[in-house]
C-alpha positions in Angstrom: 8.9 -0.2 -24.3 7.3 3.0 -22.5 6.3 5.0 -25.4 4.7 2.5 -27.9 1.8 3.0 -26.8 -0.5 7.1 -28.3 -2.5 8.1 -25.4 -4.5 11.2 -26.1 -4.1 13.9 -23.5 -6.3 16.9 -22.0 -3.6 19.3 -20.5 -4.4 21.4 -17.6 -5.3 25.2 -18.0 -4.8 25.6 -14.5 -2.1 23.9 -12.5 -2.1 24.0 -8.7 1.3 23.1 -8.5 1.8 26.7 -6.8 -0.7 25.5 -3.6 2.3 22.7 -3.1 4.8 23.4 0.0 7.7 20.8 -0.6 8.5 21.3 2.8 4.9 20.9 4.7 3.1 17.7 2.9 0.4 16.5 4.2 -0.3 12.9 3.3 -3.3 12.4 1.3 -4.2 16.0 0.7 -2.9 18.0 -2.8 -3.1 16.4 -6.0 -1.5 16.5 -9.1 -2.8 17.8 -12.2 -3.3 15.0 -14.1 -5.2 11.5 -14.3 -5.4 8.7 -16.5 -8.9 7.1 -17.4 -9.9 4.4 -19.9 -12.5 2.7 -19.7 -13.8 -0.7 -20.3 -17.1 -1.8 -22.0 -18.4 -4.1 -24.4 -15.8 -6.6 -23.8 -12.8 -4.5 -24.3 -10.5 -1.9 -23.2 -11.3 1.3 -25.1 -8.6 4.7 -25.8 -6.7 5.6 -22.7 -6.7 9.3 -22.2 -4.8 11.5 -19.9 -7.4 14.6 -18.0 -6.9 17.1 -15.7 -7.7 15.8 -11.9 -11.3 16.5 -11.9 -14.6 15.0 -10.4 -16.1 11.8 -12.2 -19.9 11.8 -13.0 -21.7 8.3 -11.7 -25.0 7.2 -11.8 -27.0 6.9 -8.2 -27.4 3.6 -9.2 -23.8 2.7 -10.0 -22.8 -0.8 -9.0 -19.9 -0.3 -7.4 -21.6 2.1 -4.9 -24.4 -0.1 -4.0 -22.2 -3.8 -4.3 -18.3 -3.3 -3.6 -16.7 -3.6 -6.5 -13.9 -1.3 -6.7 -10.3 -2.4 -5.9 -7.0 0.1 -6.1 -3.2 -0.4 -5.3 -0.9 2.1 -3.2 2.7 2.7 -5.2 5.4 5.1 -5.2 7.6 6.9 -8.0 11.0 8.8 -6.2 13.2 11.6 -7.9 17.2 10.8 -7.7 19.8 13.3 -7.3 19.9 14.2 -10.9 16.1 14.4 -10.9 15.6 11.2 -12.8 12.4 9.4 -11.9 11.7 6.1 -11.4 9.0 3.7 -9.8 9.5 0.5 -7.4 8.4 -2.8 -8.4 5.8 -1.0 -10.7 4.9 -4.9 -12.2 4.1 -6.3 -8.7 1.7 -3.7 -8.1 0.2 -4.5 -11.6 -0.1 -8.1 -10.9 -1.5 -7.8 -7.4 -3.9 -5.2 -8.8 -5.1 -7.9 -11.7 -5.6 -10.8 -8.7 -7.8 -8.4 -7.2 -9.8 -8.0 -10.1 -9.8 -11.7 -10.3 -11.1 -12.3 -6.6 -13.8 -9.6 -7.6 -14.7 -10.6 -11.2 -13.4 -7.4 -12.7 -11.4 -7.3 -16.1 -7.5 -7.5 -16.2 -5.7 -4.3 -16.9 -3.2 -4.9 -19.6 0.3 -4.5 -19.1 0.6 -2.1 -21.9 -1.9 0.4 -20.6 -0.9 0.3 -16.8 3.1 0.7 -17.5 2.9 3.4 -20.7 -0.2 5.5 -19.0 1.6 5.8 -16.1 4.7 6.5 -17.4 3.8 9.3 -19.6 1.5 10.4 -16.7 4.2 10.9 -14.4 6.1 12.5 -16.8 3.9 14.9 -17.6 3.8 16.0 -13.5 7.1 15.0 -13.0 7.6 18.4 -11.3 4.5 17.1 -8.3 7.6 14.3 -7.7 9.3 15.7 -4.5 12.7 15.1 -3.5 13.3 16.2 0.2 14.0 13.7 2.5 11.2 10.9 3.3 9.4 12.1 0.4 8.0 10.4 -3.0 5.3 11.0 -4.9 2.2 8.6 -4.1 0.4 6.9 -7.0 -3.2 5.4 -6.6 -4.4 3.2 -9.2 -8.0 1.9 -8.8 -10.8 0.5 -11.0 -14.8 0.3 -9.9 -18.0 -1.0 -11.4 -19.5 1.6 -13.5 -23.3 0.1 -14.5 -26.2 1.9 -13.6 -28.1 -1.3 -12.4 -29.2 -2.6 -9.3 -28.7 -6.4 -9.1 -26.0 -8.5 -7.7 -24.1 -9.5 -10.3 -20.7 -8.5 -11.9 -20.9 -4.9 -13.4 -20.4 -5.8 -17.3 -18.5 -1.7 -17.9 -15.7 -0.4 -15.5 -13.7 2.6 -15.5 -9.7 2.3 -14.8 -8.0 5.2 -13.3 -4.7 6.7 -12.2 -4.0 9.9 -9.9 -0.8 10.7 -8.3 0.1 12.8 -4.9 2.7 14.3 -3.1 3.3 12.7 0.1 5.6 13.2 3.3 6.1 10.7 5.7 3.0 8.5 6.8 3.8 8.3 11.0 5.9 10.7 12.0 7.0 8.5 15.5 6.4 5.1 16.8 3.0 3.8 16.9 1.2 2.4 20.1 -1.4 -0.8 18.8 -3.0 -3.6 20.5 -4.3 -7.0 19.8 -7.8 -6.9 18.1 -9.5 -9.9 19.3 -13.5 -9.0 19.0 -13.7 -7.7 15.5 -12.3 -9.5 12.0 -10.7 -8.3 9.6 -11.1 -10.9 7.2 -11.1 -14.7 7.0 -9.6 -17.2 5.4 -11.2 -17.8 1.8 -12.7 -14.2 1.7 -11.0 -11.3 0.3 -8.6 -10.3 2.6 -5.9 -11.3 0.3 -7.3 -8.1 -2.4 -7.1 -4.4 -2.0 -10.8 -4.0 -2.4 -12.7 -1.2 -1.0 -14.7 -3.6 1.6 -11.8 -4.7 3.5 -10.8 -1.0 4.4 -14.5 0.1 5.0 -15.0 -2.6 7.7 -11.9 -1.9 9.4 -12.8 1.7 10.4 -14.9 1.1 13.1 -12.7 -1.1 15.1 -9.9 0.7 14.4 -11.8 4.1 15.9 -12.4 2.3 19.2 -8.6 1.6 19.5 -7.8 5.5 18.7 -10.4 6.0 21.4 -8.1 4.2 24.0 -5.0 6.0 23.1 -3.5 3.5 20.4 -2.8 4.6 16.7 -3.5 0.9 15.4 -4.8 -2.9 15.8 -2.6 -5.8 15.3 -5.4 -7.9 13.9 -5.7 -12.0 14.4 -7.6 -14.8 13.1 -11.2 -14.6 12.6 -11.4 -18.0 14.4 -9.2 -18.1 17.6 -8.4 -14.8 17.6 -4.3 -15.9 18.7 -2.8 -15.4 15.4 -1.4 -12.3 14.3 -2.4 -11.7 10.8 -2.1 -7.4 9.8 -1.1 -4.5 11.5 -3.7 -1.6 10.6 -3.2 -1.4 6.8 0.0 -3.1 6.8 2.4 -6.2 7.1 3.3 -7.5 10.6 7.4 -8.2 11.4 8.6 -9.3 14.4 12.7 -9.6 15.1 12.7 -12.3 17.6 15.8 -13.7 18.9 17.8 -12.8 15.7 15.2 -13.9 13.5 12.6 -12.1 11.3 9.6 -13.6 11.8 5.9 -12.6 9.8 2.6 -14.4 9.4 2.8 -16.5 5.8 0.8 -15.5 3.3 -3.0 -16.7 3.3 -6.4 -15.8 1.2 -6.7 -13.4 5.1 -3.6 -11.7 4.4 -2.2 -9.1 1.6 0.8 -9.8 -0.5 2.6 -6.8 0.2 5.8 -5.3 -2.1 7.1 -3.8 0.7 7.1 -6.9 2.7 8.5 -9.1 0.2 11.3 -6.5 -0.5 12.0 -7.1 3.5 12.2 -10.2 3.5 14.3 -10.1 0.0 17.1 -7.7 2.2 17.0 -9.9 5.2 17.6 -13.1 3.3 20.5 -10.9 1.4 21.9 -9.8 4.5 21.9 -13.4 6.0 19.4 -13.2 8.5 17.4 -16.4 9.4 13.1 -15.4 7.7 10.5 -17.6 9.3 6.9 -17.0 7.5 4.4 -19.1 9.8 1.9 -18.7 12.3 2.8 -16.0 14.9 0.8 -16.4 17.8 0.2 -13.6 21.0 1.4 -15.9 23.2 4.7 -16.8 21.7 5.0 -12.2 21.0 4.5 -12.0 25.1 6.5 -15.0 26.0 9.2 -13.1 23.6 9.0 -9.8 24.9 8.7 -11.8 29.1 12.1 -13.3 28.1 13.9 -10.1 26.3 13.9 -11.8 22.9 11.0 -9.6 21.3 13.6 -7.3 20.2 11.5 -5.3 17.3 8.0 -5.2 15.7 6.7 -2.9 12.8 4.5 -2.6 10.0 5.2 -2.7 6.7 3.8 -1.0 3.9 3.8 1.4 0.9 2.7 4.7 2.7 4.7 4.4 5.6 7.5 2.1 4.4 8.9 0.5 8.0 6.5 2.2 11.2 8.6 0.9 14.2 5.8 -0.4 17.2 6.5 1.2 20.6 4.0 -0.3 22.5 1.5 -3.5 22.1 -1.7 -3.9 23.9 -3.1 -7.2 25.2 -6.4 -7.1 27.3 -5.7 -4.0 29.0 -2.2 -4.4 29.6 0.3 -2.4 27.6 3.8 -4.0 26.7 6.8 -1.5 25.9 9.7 -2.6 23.6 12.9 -1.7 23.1 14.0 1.5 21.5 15.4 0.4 17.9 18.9 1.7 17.9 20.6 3.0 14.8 21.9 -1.0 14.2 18.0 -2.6 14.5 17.2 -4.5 11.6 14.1 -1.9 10.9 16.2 0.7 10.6 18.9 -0.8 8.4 16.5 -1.8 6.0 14.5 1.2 5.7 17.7 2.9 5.0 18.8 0.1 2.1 15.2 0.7 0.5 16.1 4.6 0.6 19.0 4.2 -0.9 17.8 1.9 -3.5 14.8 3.8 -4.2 16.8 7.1 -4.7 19.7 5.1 -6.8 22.2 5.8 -3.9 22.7 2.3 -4.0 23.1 -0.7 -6.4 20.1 -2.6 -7.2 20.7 -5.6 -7.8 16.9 -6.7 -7.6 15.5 -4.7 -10.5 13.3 -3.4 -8.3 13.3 0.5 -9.4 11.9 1.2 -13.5 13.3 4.3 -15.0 10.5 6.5 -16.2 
């Protein structure tokens, strides 16, 4: 199913797989040698081609620059024991990335072209795939306008493109946040629900303020009562709370994440009561008064599970617990692991061989 499809491919003269410590990673930092790129014009997809990682020439007056339309997905592949490859929930990704495009009137990416380029893209630097502990190899699709044309309207040519990285571990301890009740993140029938550009842009500033006062992170709420938790930072909100796993349902304000439905999946398999509903401050501080808060973390692709140590509420800083090695968080981010790395079965088809 992975090799039907002839992409043409530019191999690197000079890999920089030498600069890469396995043992130091730095999130965000080296990348592989490779890239897919195809791009769309004319009313179709054209040749998908595998480059070396290189720059990308754009007009000054490139659309996506001046009007926001660019949208990308976060994804990892892991290496087993025996060095096989694989990549987790690889069709989710593709369908969240397509109802992005949707919500921002960009072309579909067809399956074909997403799940053979990056297949024989990661094979090609399968040796960038690390395998110590807590590491995987990240993979960023995105797409973005590509007219040179200033006017608010749809771009009618796009480009599509796939690099991969080397990543460690996201948060290296437990994060301190706070309740973000000035600033939005988004509302309810914008485009909170996408991974487009925009949404991450318009974060920065409210999250540098919180940085400023010593957290690492915002639990943002509604944009119109501001009691409603909705995100943590760049990730899923999950609160244990008497026994039960408890997250804000899913809204056109809040992103389907994989990780979070994978969760919720283990929780539900493990027997564990799920509640998706409002979560309000009030009911998280009455919790955490009356010793039922007993966990709360974000969930996401680059940091998997990142366990909250403290939560902020106008000025007032609330400790919780210390997850023992039995707190939900930790059990599933061990199950994931060991799913991921085929240490264990899995009996979601989650992981595709690559």
């Amino acid at each position: 199913m992975l090799d039907t499809l002839s992409i043409r491919t530019q191999r690197t003269t000079a890999s920089r797989l030498s600069q890469l410590d396995p043992e130091h990673i730095e999130f965000g930092k080296i990348f592989a040698d490779h890239m897919l790129v195809v791009d769309y014009r004319d009313g179709e997809w054209q040749e998908p081609q595998i480059l070396p990682y290189g720059e990308m020439t754009v007009s000054p007056a490139n659309s996506a620059l001046h009007y926001g339309q660019a949208i990308f997905e976060g994804m990892k592949a892991y290496k087993n024991a025996e060095g096989e490859i694989a990549l987790f929930r690889p069709l989710d990704n593709l369908h969240r990335l397509n109802a992005s495009a949707e919500r921002m009137c960009m072309p579909h990416v067809p399956e074909e072209v997403f799940m053979q380029g990056l297949a024989q893209l990661i094979r090609l630097d399968a040796d960038w795939v690390p395998n110590a502990p807590g590491s995987a190899l990240y993979i960023r699709p995105f797409m973005f306008a590509t007219d040179g044309f200033i006017g608010v309207r749809p771009s009618e040519s796009y480009r599509f493109v796939i690099f991969t990285c080397p990543v460690g571990l996201y948060y290296n301890k437990p994060l301190r946040v706070r309740f973000e009740q000035k600033y939005v993140r988004s509302a309810e029938g914008g485009a909170g629900f996408a991974k487009n550009a925009g949404n991450y842009g318009a974060a920065m500033y409210p999250t540098r303020l919180a940085q400023e006062e010593g957290y690492n992170q915002l639990i943002w709420t509604d944009a119109s009562e501001h009691q409603y938790v909705e995100e943590s930072g760049t990730m899923n909100a999950i609160f244990v709370l008497d026994g039960r796993l408890v997250t804000p349902a899913l809204s056109t304000s809040i992103l389907d994440g994989i990780t979070r439905r994978s969760i919720l999946q283990l929780a539900r398999d493990w027997g564990m009561p799920v509640e998706e509903r409002k979560v309000s401050i009030f009911e998280l501080l009455e919790a955490h008064r009356a010793g039922k808060l007993e966990e709360a973390f974000g969930v996401g692709t680059a940091a998997t599970i990142a366990p909250m140590a403290t939560i902020g509420y106008q000025g007032e800083d609330f400790e919780l617990p210390v997850a023992g090695p039995d707190a939900f968080s930790k059990r599933a981010s061990a199950a994931l692991h060991a799913i991921r790395i085929g240490e264990a079965p899995d009996e979601h088809r989650w992981m595709v061989r690559i």
